[in-house]
C-alpha positions as CSV (number, residue, x, y, z in Angstrom):
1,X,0.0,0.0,0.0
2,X,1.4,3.3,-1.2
3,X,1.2,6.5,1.2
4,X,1.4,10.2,0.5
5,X,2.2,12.1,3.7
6,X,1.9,16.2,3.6
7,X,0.5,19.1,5.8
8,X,0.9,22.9,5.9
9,X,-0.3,22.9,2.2
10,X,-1.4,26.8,3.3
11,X,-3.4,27.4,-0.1
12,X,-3.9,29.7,-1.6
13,X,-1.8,31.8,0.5
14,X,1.6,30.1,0.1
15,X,1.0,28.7,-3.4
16,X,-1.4,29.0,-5.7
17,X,-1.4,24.9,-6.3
18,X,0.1,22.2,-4.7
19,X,3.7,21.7,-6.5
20,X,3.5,18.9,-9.7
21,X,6.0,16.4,-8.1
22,X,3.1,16.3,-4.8
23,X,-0.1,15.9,-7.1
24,X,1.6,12.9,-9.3
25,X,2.5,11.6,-5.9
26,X,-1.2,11.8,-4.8
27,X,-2.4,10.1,-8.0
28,X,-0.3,7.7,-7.8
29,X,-1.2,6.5,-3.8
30,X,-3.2,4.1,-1.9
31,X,-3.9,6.7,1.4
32,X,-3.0,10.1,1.4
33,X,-2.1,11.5,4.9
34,X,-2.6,15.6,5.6
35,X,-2.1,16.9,9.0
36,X,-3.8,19.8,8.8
37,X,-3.2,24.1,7.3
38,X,-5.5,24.1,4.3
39,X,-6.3,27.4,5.0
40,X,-8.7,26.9,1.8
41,X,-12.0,24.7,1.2
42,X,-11.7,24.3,-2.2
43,X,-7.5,22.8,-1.2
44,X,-9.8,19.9,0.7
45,X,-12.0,19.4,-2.0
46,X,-9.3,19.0,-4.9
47,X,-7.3,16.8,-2.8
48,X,-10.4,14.9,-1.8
49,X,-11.0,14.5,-5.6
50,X,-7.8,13.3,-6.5
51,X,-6.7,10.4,-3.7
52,X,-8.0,7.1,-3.0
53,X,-8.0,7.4,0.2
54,X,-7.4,10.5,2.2
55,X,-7.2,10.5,6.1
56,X,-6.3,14.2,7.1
57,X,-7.3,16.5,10.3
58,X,-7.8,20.1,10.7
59,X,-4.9,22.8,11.8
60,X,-4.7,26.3,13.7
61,X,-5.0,28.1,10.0
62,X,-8.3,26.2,9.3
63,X,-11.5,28.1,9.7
64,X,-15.1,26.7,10.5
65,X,-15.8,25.2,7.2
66,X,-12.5,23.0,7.4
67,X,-13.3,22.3,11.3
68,X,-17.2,21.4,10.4
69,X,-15.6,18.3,7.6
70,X,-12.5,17.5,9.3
71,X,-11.3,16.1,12.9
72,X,-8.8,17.3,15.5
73,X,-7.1,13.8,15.2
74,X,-8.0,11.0,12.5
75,X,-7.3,7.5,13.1
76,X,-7.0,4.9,10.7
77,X,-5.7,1.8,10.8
78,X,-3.7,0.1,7.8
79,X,-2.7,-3.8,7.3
80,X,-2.1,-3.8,11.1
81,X,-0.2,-0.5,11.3
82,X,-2.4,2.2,13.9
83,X,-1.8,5.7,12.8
84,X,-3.3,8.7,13.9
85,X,-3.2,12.2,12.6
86,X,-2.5,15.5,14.4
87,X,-1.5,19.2,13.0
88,X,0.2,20.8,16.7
89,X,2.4,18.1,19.0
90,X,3.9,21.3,20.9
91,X,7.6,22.2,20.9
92,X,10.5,19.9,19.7
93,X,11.9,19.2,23.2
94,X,10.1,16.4,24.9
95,X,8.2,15.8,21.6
96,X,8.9,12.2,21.7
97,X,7.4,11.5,25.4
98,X,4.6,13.8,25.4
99,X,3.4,12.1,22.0
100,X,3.9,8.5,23.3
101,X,1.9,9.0,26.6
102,X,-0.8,10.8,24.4
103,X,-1.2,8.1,21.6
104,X,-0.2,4.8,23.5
105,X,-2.1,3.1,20.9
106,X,-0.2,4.6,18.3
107,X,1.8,3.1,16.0
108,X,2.3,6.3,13.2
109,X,1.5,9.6,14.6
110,X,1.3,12.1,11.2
111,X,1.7,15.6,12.2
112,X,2.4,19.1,10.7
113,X,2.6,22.8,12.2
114,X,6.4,23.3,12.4
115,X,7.4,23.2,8.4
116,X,9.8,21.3,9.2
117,X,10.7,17.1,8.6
118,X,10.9,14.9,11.2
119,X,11.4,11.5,11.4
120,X,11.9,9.4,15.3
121,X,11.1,6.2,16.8
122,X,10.5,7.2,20.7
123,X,11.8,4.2,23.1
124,X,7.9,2.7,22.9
125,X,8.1,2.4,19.4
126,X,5.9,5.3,17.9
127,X,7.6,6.4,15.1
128,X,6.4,10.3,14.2
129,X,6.2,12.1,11.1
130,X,6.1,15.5,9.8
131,X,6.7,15.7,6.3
132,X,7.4,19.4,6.2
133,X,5.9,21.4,4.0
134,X,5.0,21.3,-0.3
135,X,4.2,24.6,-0.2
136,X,6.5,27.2,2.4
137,X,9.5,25.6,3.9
138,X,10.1,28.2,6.0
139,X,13.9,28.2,7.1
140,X,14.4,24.6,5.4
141,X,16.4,24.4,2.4
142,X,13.4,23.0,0.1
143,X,9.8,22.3,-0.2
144,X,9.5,18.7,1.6
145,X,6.7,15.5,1.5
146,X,6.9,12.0,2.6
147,X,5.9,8.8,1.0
148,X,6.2,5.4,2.6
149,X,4.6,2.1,2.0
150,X,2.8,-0.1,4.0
151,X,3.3,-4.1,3.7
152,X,3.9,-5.7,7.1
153,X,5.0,-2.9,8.8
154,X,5.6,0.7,7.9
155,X,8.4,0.6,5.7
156,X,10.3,2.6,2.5
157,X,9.9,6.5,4.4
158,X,11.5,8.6,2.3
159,X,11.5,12.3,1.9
160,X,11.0,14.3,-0.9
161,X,12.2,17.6,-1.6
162,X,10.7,19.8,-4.4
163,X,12.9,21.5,-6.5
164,X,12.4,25.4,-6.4
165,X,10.8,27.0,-8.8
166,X,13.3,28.7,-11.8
């Protein structure tokens, strides 16, 4: 099972689309995973459109309409695998602890809000994920998604970076 992981898409404010190399990743996926900062309606709906499967949340940039369709945390799980989605897990120090005693039953925990990748296994096992950001990457050197695939286990993470633009 293919994954697309991605948050902080921030349209149309920091882009006016998503970046090609994100939307041939989406076609091409099983699950897409977004952890929140739409900003726009119309980003949920074309995303919606285009992915088999999408399991995202809302974050602090999302208005009503966003917060009326979407939840704080999704939950899904995938061929055994227990992921759960989140936009804010609070400041880098002590990430690891505070989001292992507040998803215990966590295997994945998605999240978004900082721009910035992240990729750790706390001593429990919960691996957590931000895939930085398609669309403002912020002090990073490049535009960042995730993809990873799912066959007995979560395996193949690997992080993208989109060129920028010419």
């Amino acid at each position: 099972m293919r994954l697309v992981l991605t948050t902080d898409t921030h349209l149309p404010k920091r882009a006016k689309d998503l970046p090609a190399p994100l939307w041939a990743a989406i076609d091409e996926a099983d699950v897409v995973f977004h952890a929140g900062d739409w900003v726009d309606v119309a980003a949920l709906d074309a995303v919606e459109a285009r992915s088999r499967r999408l399991i995202a949340c809302y974050g602090n940039n999302d208005g009503p309409a966003l917060r009326a369709r979407l939840p704080l945390v999704a939950h899904v799980i995938l061929d055994g695998v227990r992921f759960a989605v989140i936009h804010e897990t609070g400041d880098a120090k002590g990430r690891e602890q505070r989001c292992a005693e507040l998803f215990p039953d966590t295997d994945v925990l998605v999240f978004g809000h900082s721009h910035i990748p992240w990729d750790t296994t706390t001593p429990s096992g919960l691996r957590l994920l931000n895939p930085g950001s398609p669309t403002d990457r912020r002090r990073q050197p490049f535009c960042t998604y995730l993809t990873a695939t799912v066959s007995d286990g979560l395996r193949d993470v690997e992080l993208h970076e989109i060129p920028r633009a010419a």
